[in-house]
Structures are given as structure tokens and as C-alpha cells.
N, C-alpha and C positions, 0 to 999 in steps of 0.2 A: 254242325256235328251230325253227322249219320246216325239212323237209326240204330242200329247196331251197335253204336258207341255211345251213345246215352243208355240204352238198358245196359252195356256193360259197367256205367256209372249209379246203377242201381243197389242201394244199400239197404232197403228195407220197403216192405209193402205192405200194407192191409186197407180193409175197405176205405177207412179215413183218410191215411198220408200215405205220402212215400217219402223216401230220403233219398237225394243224389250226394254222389261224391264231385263237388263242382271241384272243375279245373281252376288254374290261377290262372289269370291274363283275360277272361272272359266276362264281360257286364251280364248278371242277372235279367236285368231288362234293357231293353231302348233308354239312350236318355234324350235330354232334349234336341239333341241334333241328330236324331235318327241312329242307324247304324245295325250293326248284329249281334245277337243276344241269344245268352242260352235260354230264355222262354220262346224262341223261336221255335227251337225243336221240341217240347211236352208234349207234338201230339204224339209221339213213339211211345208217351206213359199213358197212355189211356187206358189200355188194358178194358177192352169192352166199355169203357164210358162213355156218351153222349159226345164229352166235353174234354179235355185236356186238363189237367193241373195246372195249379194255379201257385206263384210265391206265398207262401205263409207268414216269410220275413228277407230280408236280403242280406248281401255278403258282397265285400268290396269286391269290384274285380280282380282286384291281384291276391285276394286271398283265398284259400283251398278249404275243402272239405264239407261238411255235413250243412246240406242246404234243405231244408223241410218243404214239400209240396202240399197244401190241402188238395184232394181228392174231386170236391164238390162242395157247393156253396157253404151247406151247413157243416161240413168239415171246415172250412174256410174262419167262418165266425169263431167255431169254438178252438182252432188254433191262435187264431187271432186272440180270443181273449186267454188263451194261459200265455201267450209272449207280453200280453199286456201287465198282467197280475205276474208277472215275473215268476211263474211257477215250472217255467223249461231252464234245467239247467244248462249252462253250454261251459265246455272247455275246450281253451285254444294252446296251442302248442307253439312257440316264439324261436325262435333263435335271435339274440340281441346284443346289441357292440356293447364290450366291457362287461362290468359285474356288479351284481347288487351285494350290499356290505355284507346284508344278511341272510338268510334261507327262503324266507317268506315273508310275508307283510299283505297290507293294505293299503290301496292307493285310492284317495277323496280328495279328486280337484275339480272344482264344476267347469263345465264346459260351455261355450256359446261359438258362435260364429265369427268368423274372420272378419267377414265382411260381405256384403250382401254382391261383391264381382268373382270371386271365389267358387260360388256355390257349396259346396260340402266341406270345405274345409273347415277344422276348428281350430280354434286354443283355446286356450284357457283363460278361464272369467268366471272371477269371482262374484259377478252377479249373473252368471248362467246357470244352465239347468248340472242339479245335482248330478254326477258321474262316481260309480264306487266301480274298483275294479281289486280283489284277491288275485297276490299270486306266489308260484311256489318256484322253489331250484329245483330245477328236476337233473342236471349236471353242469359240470363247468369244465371249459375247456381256454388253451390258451386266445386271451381276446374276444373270446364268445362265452355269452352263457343259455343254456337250455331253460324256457321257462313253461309253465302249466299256467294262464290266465284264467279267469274266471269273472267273467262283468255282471255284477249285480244288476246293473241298469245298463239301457241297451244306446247309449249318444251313439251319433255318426264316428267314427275312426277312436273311439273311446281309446281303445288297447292301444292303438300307435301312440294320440297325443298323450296319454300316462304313459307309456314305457319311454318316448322321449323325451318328459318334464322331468323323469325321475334319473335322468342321465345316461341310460341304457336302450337307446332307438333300436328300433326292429330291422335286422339285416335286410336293406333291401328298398328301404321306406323313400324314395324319392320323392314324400311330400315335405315329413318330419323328421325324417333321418340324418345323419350327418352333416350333410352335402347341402342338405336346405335345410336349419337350425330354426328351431322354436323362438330364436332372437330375433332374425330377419324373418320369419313370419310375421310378427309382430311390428315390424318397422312396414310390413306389404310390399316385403323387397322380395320377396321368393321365388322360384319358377321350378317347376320339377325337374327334377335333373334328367338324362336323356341314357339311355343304358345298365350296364349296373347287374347286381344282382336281382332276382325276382323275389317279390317281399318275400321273410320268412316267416309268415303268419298263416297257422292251419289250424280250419275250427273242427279239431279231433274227435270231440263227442259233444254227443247230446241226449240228455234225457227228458223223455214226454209222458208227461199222466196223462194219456188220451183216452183211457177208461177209467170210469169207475170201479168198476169191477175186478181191474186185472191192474198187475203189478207196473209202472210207468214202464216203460221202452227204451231201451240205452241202445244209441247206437255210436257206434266206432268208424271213425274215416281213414281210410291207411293212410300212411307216411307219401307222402308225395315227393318225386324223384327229386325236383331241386334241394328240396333241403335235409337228404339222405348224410351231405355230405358233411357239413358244420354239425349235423344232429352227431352222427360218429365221431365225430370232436370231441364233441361234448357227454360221451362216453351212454351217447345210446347204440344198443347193440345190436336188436331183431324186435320185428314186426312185433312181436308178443306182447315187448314191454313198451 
């Protein structure tokens, strides 16, 4: 990404953090087979610093929106401990096959590992670590519903594997989505499917008490073009709302 096109992916700055509006399809960091990553380009945020920014926390690749940078180290710690102490709140925005029966609800299924050939994949497991995930109707449309998430706790793929346990997969999800069923996960039959829509998972806002003194920080990610179009489905109208 050019410099230019990361600061135009600038959503908020002060001395502590910044906030980008990550793209979908792009890994946060290297993984373990090398490759390119949007921590490649931070040094365009430096903005007079020594040092480049630094991930405060991550976001899958295929998902969009409000990615937090610490600033510098001791921004770094104290981001790090309000994502620990779950005191940032974050809302994601879904579009998901079918419909849930009701407006809202709560979803508590713990989470653990697939298996240790897998890497980040999960299901569900009753003897894994806790997973709470709140979520709301924000609209429905024919075949798709609009929804608002909210994860109390932060597992690997939390929002995907609860929106597909609860019968409603995330447009898009070629891990846990239709196409590769939380069934055949589970048997270790699955393979990600190969095209497709681009997930429709965007983490829309985010709120930080990063002072004491001053009112927490909300910040807003717009609507990302792929899923302009199901979102209008689903009877959203303009950037506003």
C-alpha cells in the first residue's frame, strides 16, 4: 500500500493511537510463511516519531474496519491492558445467510481449537475458553439479515464460529460458512472453499477510554464497498446510519 493510501485509511490520531480503516483481503502481520502485510507500511504513520506503530490488537484478514495502532511502547502496554480488562468496546457489522427468530440475543458457546494442523481455526468446545458474543437486527432482507455484534470476549474467529453455530453464517465465510459446515469441521473434513463472496464482516466502531481525563473516543469505520450491496437489502440506506 502506498503511502498515500494508508494515510487516506486514517481514522483518527493523537499522541497515543491511531486508528486505520483496514481493507479486507489484507493480513495485519506476516504469518508464519512470510508474505505481505499491512504492518509493512506503518512507517507512512509515524507522523514525526522515531518509530512506526505498532498492532494494539488484530483483525482477520478478510475482515474490514477500525484497526487500533499504539503510538509507542508505553501507548502499546496501556492499550494492551484496556483490550485485556475488556474495557474497549468494539461493534461489528455482519451480513449473514438466513435469519434469527428474534431481534436480539446473546450468544455463550466456549470456544477451543480445531486442532493443532489447522492453526486458527476453531469450534466449539465445551471444555474451551469462555466466548460471549451480544447481537442485535439491525435489518432484514430477503435471505440475508443485517446484524450489529458485539464480543464481550475477544477468541480467534468468535463472531464467525457463533453466527454459524447459531444457524446464520457470515456472507462470505469460506471457513465456517455454508460451503464448509461446522459439521465437517468437526469430522477435520473441511477445506476453505476457493472464491465466493468477500466475508461480510466489518468492525464498524470502536470505543477507547485512553484518558482519564477526557471522555473515551468512539470511532466510526465506513461502510466498505463489498458489502454496500446486501447491506441495501437489508434496508440500510446512507453512510449516516
Amino acid at each position: 500500500m502506498a503511502p498515500e493510501e494508508m494515510l487516506a485509511r486514517l481514522l483518527y490520531r493523537d499522541g497515543l493511537m491511531l486508528v486505520i480503516d483496514k481493507p479486507a483481503g489484507v493480513a495485519v502481520h506476516r504469518g508464519p510463511k512470510g508474505g505481505s502485510s499491512l504492518e509493512d507500511d506503518f512507517d507512512a504513520l509515524r507522523f514525526g516519531l522515531p518509530r512506526a506503530p505498532a498492532l494494539a490488537h488484530r483483525l482477520d484478514k478478510d475482515t474490514s474496519g477500525c484497526l487500533v495502532l499504539g503510538r509507542h511502547r508505553k501507548a502499546l502496554a496501556l492499550l494492551g491492558k484496556l483490550f485485556k480488562q475488556g474495557k474497549i468496546a468494539k461493534t461489528y457489522w455482519a451480513v449473514v445467510e438466513g435469519a434469527p427468530a428474534a431481534d436480539e440475543g446473546r450468544i455463550e458457546i466456549p470456544l477451543g481449537k480445531l486442532d493443532e494442523t489447522r492453526g486458527w481455526w476453531m469450534k466449539p468446545d465445551p471444555h474451551g475458553q469462555p466466548a460471549v458474543t451480544t447481537w442485535k437486527v439491525m435489518g432484514r432482507g430477503p435471505g440475508h439479515t443485517w446484524l450489529a455484534l458485539e464480543p464481550l470476549t475477544g477468541r480467534t474467529h468468535q463472531l464467525r464460529v457463533h453466527c454459524a453455530e447459531m444457524g446464520w453464517p457470515i456472507v462470505g465465510d469460506n471457513i465456517y460458512g455454508t460451503q464448509a459446515s461446522l459439521r465437517s469441521l468437526r469430522k477435520q473434513e473441511a477445506s476453505p472453499r476457493q472464491g465466493g463472496p468477500t466475508l461480510h464482516l466489518h468492525a464498524r466502531a470502536i470505543v477507547v477510554p485512553i484518558s482519564k481525563n477526557k471522555p473515551p473516543v468512539t470511532i466510526t469505520a465506513p461502510v466498505p464497498a463489498h458489502m454496500r450491496e446486501l447491506l441495501a437489502k437489508c434496508r440500510w440506506q446512507t453512510e449516516s446510519k
